[in-house]
FINUFI-679153 format. One record per residue: residue number from 1; residue in one letter; x, y, z of N, C-alpha, C in turn. Coordinates in steps of 0.001 Angstrom, whole numbers, plus 500000, padded with zeros to 6 digits. Example, Ala and Ser with C-alpha at 12.3 -4.5 7.8 and 13.67 -1.06 7.14 Angstrom:
# FINUFI-679153
 num residuo    n.x    n.y    n.z   ca.x   ca.y   ca.z    c.x    c.y    c.z
   1       A 513190 494310 507800 512300 495500 507800 513200 496700 507800
   2       S 512850 497750 507080 513670 498940 507140 512900 500030 507870
END
This chain:
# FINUFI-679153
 num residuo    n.x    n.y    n.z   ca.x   ca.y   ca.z    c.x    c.y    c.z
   1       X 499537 507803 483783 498095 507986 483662 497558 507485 482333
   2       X 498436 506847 481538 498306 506662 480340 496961 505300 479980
   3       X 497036 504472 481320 496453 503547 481530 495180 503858 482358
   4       X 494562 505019 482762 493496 505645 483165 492693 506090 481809
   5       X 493160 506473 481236 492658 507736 479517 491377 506461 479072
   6       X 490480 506915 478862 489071 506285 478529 488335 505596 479281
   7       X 488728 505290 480581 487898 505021 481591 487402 505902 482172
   8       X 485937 505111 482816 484753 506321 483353 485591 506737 484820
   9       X 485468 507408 485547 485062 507814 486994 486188 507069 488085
  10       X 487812 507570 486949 489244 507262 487204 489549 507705 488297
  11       X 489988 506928 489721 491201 507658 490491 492178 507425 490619
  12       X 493236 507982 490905 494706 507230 491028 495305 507399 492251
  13       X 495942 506627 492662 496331 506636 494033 498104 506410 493937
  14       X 498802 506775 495059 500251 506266 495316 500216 505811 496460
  15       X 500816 504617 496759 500507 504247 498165 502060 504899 499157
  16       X 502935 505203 498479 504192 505756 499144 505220 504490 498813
  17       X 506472 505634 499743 507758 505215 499451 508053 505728 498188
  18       X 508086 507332 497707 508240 507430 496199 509379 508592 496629
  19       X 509558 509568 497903 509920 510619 497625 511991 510491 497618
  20       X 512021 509932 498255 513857 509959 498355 514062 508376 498024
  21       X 515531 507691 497429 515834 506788 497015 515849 505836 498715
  22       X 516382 506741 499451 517687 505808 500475 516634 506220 501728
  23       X 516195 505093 502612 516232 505688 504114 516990 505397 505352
  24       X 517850 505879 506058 517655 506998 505951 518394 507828 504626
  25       X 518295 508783 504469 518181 510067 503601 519559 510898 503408
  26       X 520638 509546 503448 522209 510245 503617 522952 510320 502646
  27       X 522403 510014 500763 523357 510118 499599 523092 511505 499024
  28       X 522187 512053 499224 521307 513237 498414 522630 514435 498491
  29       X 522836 515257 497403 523219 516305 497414 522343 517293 498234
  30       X 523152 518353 498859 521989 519569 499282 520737 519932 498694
  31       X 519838 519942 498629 518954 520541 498246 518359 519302 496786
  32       X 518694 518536 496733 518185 517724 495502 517087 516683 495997
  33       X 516968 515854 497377 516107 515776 497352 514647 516490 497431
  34       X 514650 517571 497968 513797 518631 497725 513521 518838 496364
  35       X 514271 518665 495638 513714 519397 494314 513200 517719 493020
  36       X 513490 517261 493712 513462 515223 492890 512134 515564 493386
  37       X 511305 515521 494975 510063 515572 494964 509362 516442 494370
  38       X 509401 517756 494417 509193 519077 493602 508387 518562 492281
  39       X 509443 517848 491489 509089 517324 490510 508728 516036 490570
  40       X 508592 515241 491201 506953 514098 491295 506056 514864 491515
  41       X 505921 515424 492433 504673 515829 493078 503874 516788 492220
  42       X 504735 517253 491335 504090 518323 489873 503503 517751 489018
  43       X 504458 516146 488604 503631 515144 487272 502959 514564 488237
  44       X 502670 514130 489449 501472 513398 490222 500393 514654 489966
  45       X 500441 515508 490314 499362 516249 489909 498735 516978 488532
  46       X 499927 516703 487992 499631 516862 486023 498500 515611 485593
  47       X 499122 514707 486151 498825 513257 486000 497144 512950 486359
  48       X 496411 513871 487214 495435 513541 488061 495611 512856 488978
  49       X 496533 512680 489501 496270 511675 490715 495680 511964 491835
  50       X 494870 511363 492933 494177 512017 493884 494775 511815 495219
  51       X 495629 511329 495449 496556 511282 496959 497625 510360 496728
  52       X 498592 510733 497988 499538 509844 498128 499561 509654 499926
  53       X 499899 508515 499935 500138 507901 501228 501817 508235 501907
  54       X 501959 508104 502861 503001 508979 503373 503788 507916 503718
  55       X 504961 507607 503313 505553 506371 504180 507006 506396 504411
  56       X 507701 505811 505073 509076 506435 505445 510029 506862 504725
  57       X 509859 506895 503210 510416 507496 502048 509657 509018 501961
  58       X 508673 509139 502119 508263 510675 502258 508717 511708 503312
  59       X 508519 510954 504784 509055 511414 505916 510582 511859 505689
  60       X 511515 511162 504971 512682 511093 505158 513172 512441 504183
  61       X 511947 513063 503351 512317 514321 503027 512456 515601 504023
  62       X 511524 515136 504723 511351 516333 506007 509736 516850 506267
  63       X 509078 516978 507137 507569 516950 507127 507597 518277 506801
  64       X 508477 519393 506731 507660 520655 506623 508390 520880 504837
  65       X 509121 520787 504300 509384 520765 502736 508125 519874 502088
  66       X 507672 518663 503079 507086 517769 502121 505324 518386 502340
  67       X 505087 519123 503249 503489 519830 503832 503847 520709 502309
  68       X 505020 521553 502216 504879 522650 501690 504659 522221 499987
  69       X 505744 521991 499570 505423 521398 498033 503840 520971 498254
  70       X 503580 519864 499118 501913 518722 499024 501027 519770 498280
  71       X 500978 520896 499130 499838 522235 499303 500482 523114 498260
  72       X 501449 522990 497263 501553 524043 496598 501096 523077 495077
  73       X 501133 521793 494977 500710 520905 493912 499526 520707 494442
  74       X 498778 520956 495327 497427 520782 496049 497414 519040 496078
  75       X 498405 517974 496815 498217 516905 496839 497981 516698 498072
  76       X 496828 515787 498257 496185 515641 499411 497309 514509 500113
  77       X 497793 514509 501501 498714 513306 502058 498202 512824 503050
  78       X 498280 511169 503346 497030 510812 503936 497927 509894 505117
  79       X 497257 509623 506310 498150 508678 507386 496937 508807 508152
  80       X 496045 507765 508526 495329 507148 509833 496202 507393 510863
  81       X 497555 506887 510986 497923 506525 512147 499486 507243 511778
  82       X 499715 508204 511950 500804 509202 512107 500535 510056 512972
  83       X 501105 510267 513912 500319 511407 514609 501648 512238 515319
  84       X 501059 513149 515993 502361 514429 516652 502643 513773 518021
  85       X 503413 514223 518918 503489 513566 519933 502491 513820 521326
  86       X 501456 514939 520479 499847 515471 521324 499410 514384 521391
  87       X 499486 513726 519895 498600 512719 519724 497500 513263 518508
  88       X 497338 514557 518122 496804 515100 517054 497510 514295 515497
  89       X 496411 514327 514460 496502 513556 513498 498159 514358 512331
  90       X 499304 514097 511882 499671 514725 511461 499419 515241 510028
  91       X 498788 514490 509249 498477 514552 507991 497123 514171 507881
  92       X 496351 514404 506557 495397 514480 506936 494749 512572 506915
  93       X 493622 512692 507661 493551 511209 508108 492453 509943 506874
  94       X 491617 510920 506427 490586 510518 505529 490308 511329 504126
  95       X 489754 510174 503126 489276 510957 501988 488517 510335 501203
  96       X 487531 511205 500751 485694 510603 500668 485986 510992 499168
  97       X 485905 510287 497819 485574 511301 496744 484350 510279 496086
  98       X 483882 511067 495393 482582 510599 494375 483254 509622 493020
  99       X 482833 508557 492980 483740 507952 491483 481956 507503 491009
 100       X 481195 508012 490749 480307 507621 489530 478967 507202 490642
 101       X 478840 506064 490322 477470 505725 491451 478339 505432 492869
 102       X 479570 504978 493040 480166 504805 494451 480959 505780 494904
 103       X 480422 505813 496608 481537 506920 496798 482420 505659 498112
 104       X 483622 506614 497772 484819 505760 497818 485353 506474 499089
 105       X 485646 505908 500213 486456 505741 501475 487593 505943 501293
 106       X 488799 506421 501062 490094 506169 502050 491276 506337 502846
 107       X 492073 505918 503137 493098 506177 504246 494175 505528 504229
 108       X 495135 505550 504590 496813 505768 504534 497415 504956 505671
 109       X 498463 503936 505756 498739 503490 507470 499999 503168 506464
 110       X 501220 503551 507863 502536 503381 507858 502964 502089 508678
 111       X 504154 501373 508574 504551 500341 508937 505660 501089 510633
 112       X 505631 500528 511549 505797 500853 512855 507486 499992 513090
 113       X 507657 498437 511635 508559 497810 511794 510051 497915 511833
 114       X 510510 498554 510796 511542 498455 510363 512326 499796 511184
 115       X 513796 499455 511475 514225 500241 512756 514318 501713 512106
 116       X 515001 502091 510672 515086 502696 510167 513842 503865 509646
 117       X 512788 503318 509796 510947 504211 509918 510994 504852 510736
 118       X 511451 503614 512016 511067 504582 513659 512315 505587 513524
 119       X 513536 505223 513289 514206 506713 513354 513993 508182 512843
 120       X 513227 507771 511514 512668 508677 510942 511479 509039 511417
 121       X 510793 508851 511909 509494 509022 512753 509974 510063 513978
 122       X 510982 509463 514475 511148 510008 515586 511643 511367 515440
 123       X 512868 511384 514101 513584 512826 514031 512500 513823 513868
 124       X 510877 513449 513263 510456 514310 513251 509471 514845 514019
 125       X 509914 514264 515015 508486 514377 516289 507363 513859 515970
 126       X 506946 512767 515376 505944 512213 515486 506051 510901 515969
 127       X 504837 509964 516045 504835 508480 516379 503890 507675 515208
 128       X 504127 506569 515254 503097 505921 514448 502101 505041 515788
 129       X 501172 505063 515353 500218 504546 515958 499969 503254 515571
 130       X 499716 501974 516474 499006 500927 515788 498180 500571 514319
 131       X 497810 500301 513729 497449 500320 512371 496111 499653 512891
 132       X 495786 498509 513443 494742 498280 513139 493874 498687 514226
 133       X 493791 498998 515699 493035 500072 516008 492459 501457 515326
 134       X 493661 502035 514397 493815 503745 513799 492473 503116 512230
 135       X 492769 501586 511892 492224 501782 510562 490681 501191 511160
 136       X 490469 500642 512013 489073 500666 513146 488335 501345 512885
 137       X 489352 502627 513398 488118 504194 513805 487995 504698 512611
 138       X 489003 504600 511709 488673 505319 509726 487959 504508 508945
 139       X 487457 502756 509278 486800 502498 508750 485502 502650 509030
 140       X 485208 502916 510307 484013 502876 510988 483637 505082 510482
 141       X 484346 505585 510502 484121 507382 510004 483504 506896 508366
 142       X 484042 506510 508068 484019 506344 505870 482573 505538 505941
 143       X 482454 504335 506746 481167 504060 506297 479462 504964 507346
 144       X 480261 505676 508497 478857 506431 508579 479047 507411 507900
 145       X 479831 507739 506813 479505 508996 505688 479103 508353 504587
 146       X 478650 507008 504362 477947 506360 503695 478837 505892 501811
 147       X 480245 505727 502596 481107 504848 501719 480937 504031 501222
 148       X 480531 503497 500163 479986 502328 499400 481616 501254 499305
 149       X 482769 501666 499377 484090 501000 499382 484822 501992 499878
 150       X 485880 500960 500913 487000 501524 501652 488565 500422 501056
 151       X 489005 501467 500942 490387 501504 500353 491088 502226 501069
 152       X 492687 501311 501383 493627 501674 501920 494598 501676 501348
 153       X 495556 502857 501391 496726 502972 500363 498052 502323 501605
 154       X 498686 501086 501430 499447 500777 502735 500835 501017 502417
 155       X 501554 501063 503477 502829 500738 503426 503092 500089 504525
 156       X 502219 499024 504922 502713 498261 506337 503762 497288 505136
 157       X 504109 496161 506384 504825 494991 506082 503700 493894 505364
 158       X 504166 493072 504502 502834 492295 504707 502482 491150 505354
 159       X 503105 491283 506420 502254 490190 508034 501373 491452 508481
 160       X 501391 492462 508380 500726 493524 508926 499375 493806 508021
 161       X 499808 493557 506751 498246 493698 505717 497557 492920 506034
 162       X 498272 491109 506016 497060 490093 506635 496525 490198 507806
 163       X 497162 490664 508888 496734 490789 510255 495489 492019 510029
 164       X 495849 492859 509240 494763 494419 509386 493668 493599 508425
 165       X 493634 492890 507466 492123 492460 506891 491777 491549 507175
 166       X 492386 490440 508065 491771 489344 509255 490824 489861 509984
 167       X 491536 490996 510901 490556 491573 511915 489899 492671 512314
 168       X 490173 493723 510851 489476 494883 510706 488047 494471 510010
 169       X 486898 494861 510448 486034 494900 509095 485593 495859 508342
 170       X 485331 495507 507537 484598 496941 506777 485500 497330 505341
 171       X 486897 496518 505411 487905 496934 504160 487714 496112 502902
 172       X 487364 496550 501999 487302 495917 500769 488994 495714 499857
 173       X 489422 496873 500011 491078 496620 499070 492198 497286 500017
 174       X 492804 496513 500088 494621 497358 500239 495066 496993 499207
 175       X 495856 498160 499033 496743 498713 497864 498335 498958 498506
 176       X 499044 498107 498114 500535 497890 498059 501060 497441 499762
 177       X 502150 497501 499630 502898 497231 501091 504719 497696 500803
 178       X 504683 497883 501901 506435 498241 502201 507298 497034 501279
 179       X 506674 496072 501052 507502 494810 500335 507593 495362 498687
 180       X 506633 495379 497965 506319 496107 496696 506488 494609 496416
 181       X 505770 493690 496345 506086 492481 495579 504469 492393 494583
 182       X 504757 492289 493359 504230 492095 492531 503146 491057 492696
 183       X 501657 491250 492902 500619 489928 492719 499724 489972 491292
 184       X 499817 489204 490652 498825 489306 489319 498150 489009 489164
 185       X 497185 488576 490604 495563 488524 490798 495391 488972 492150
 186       X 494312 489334 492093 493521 489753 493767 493763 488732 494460
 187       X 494334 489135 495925 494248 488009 496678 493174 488507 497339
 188       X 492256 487656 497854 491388 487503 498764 491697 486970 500262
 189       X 491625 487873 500911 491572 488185 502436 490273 488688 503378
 190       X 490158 488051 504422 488977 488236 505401 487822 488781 504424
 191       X 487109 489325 503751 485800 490135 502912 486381 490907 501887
 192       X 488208 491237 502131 488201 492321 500941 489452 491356 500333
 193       X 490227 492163 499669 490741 492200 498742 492546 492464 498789
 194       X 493476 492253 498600 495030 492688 498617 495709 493050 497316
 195       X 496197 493562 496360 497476 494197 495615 498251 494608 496057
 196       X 499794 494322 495014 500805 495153 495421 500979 495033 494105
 197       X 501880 495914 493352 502839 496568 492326 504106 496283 492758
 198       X 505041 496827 491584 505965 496155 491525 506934 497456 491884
 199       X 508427 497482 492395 509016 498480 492571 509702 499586 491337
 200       X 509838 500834 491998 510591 501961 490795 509239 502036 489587
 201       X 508338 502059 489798 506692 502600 489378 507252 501491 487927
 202       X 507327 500265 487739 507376 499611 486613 506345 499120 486190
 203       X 505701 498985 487026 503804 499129 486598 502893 499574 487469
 204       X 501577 499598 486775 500379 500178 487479 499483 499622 487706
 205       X 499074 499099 488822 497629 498156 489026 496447 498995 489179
 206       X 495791 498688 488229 494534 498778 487043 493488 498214 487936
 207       X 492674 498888 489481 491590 498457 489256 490148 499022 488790
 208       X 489065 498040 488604 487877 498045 487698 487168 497391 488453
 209       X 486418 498543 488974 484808 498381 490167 483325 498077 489147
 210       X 483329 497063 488691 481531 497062 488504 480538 497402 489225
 211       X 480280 498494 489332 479315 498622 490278 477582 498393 489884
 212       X 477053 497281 490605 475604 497396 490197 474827 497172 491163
 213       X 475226 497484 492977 474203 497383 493993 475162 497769 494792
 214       X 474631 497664 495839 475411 498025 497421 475821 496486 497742
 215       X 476251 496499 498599 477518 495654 499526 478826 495618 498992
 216       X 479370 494444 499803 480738 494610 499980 480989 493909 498133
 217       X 482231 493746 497937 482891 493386 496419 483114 491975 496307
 218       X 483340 491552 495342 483127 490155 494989 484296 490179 493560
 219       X 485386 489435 493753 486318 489302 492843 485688 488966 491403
 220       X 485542 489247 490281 484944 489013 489322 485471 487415 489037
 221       X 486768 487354 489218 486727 485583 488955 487580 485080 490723
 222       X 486726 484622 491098 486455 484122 492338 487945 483146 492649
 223       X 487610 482225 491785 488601 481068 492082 489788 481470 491876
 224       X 490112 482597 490964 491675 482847 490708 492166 484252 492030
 225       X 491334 484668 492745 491535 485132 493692 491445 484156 494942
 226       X 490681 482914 494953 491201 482146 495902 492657 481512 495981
 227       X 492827 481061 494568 493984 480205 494481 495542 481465 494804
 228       X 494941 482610 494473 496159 483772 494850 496197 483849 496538
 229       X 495185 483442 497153 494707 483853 498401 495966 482530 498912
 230       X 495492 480931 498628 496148 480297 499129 497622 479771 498908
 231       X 498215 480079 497357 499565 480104 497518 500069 481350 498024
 232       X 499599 482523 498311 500131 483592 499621 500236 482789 500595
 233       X 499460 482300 501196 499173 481423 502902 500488 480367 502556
 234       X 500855 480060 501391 501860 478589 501459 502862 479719 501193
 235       X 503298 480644 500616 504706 481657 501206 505058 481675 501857
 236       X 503497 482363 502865 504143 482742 504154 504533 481474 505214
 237       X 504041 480327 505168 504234 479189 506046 505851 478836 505188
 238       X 505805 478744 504647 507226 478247 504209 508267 479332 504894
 239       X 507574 480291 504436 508934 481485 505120 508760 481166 507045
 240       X 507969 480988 507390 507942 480962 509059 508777 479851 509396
 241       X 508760 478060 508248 509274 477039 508742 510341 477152 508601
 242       X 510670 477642 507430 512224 478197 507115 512983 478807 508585
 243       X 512313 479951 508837 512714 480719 509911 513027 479593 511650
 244       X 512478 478751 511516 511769 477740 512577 513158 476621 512251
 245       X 513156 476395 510632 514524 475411 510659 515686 476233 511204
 246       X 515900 477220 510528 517479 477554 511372 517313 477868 512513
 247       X 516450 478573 513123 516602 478079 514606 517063 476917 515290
 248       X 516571 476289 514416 517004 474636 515556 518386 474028 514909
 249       X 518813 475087 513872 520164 474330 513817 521295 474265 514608
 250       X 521736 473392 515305 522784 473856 516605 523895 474858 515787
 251       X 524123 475185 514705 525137 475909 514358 525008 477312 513510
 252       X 523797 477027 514676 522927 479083 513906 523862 479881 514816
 253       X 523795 481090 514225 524165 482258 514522 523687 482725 516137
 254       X 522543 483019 515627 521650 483592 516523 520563 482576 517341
 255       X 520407 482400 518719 519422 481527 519015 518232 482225 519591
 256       X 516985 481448 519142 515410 481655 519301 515056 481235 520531
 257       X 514344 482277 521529 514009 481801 522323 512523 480708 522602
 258       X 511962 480505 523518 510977 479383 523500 509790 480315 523114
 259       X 509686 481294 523694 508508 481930 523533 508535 482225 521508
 260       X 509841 483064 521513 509556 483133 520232 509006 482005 519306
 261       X 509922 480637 519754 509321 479550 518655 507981 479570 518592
 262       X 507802 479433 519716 506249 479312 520328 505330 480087 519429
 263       X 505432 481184 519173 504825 482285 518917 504643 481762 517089
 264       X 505802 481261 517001 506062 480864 514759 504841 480157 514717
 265       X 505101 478967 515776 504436 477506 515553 502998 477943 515635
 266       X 502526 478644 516364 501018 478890 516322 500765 479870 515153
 267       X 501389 480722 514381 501660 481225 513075 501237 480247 512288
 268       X 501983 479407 512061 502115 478604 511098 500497 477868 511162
 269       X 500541 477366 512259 499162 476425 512520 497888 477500 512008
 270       X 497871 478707 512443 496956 479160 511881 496457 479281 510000
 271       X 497825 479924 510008 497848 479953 508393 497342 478677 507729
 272       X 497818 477508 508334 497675 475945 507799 495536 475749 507865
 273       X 495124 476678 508986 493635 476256 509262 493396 477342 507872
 274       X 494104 478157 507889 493235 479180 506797 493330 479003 505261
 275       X 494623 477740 505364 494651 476925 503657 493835 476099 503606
 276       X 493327 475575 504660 492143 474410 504762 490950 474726 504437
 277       X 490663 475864 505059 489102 476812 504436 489199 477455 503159
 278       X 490517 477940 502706 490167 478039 501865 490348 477121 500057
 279       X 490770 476294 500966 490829 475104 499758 489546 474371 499717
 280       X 488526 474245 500947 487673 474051 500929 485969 474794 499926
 281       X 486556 476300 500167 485814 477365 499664 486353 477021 497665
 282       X 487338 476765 497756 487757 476555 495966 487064 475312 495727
 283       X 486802 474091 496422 486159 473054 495899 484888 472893 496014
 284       X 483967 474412 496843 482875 474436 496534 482289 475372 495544
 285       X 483611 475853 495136 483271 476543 493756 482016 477491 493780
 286       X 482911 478664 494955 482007 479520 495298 482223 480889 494434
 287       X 480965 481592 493612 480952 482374 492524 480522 484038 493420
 288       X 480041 484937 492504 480049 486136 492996 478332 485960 492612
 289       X 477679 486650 493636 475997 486787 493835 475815 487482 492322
 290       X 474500 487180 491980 474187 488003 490651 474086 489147 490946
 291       X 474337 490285 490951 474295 491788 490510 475106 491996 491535
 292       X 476255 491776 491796 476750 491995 492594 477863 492975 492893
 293       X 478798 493453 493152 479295 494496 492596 480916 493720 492545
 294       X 481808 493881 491526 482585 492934 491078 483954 493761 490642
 295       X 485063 493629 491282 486289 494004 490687 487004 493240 490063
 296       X 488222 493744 489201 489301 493055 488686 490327 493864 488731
 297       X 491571 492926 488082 492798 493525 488762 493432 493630 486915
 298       X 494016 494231 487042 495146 494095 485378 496260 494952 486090
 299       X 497480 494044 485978 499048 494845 486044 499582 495257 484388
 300       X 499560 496633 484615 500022 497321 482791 501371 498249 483253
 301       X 502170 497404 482144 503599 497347 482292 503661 498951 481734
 302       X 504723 499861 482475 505215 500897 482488 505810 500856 480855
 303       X 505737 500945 479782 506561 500093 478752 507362 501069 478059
 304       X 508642 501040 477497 509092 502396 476998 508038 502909 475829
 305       X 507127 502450 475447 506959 502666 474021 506192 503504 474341
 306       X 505435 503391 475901 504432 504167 475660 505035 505965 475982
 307       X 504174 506990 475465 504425 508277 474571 504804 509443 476300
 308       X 506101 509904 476571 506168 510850 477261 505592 511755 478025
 309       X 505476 512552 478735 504635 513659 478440 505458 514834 478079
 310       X 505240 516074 477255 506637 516596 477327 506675 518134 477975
 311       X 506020 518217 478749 506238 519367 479580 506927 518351 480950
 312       X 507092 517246 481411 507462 516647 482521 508828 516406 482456
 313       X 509235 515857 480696 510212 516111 480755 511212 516974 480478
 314       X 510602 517938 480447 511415 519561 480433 511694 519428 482197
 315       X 510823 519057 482515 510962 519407 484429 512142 518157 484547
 316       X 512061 517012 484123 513099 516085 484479 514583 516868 484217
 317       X 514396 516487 482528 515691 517290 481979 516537 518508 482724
 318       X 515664 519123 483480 516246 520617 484452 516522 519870 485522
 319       X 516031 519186 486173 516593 518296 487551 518224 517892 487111
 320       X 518127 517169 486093 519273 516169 485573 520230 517401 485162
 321       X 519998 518954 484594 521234 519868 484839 521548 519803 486182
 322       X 520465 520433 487144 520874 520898 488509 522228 519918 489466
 323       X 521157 518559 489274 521745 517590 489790 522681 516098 488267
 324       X 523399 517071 488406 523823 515414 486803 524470 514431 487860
 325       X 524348 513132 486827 524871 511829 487744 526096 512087 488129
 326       X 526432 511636 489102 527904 511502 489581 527946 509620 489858
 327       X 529179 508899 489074 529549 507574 489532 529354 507208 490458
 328       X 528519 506301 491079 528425 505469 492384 527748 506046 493252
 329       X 526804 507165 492725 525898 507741 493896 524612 507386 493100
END
């Protein structure tokens, strides 16, 4: 929080994946992951922070240890699209707070991909729901309560972030992804905005809302959020052709069926129309409207120098009796 202290009308967010190292959840001594969260969830709330997003590192503590600590640190836990197997919301789904002249939208979505989520999903009787139907109906709730910005704390994949701000509207920022790959400018996507941070909390992305009217946000420097926008789009096409070359090597492993290729190649082609527009949009050297309302991004490095807190680490230090290292765990 050290990087919040003198700014006006601060919130802090976690987007998840913080509570257990491993998923699934099979190195932990008895009772230590329980008590490792215990103590986040005490400096997240020492800290001010105002929610955390739930993602298969939280689940993998157990939903009723992780309800109980949430509500005894009073941390709000957030998931659009988690739900029981009623179909009732499991956590809570939305959160409206006041930051100064804007009030701020947001909501939580888990990744449905990786086999190891759904097992954990499943042990605990819940399902994940689609993401971009679930973030539909939460964007469309946040702005008839008259949300000036909607923010999503994610842990999808990120083919799943671009797909949810292609064709959701109404989202101005996602905040992180299941990847944790480091961006050091806003990328610009469909109207809003993308970050991620870097893994094991080694830094904190720093954003800064100018607010001086209503509508949607406008990157304070335009072009360096385009040019982030379009070497993302040349990643991901490289990673699809990549994927597309070994397929066709007669001495792959594994062979691709037609549909699947099928499915890359129109991937790719799209992404290729969306480097075209927006290489187009950089050479018309398109700026942000005057009074417009304007973010920026700063990544501030976790750094040793900066100063402890020392009631947290009295709480660490007692973890590290309970549980001391043991070699190779």
């Amino acid at each position: 929080m050290q990087h919040t202290q003198g700014r006006t009308h601060a919130l802090a967010f976690d987007t998840g994946g913080l509570m257990v190292p491993n998923v699934p959840d099979n190195m932990d001594r008895p009772g230590e992951a329980v008590a490792r969260a215990d103590v986040f969830l005490r400096a997240m709330a020492k800290g001010g922070y105002t929610a955390l997003n739930i993602g298969a590192h939280e689940l993998a503590l157990g939903v009723d240890d992780l309800r109980r600590l949430a509500a005894a640190h009073h941390m709000p836990l957030l998931s659009a699209n988690l739900t029981d197997k009623s179909g009732k919301p499991a956590f809570q789904r939305l959160l409206v707070k006041q930051a100064g002249p804007l009030k701020i939208g947001v909501f939580g979505l888990i990744t449905a991909q990786p086999a190891d989520v759904l097992n954990t999903v499943d042990k605990q009787q819940l399902r994940i729901e689609p993401p971009n139907p679930a973030a539909t109906a939460a964007v469309r709730e946040l702005r008839a309560q008259g949300c000036d910005v909607v923010v999503v704390l994610s842990q999808l994949s990120r083919t799943e972030v671009d797909a949810l701000m292609t064709h959701v509207k109404g989202i101005d920022l996602v905040l992180g992804s299941s990847g944790m790959d480091m961006t050091n400018q806003l990328v610009s996507i469909g109207d809003g905005f993308f970050t991620d941070t870097y893994v094991k909390g080694k830094y904190a992305g720093v954003i800064t809302i100018a607010a001086r009217g209503k509508g949607r946000l406008y990157a304070a420097d335009m072009k360096a959020a385009q040019n982030a926008q379009r070497a993302d789009l040349a990643a991901q096409v490289q990673s699809l052709q990549t994927q597309l070359e070994l397929a066709a090597d007669p001495k792959a492993a594994t062979k691709m069926s037609k549909e699947a290729r099928e499915v890359l190649e129109h991937q790719v082609a799209a992404l290729r129309a969306r480097m075209q527009r927006v290489t187009m949009e950089l050479e018309a050297g398109a700026q942000a409207p005057p009074n417009a309302n304007t973010v920026t991004l700063e990544m501030a490095a976790m750094a040793q120098e900066l100063p402890d807190d020392a009631e947290v680490l009295k709480w660490v230090d007692k973890l590290k009796l309970s549980y001391p290292h043991v070699p190779g765990h």
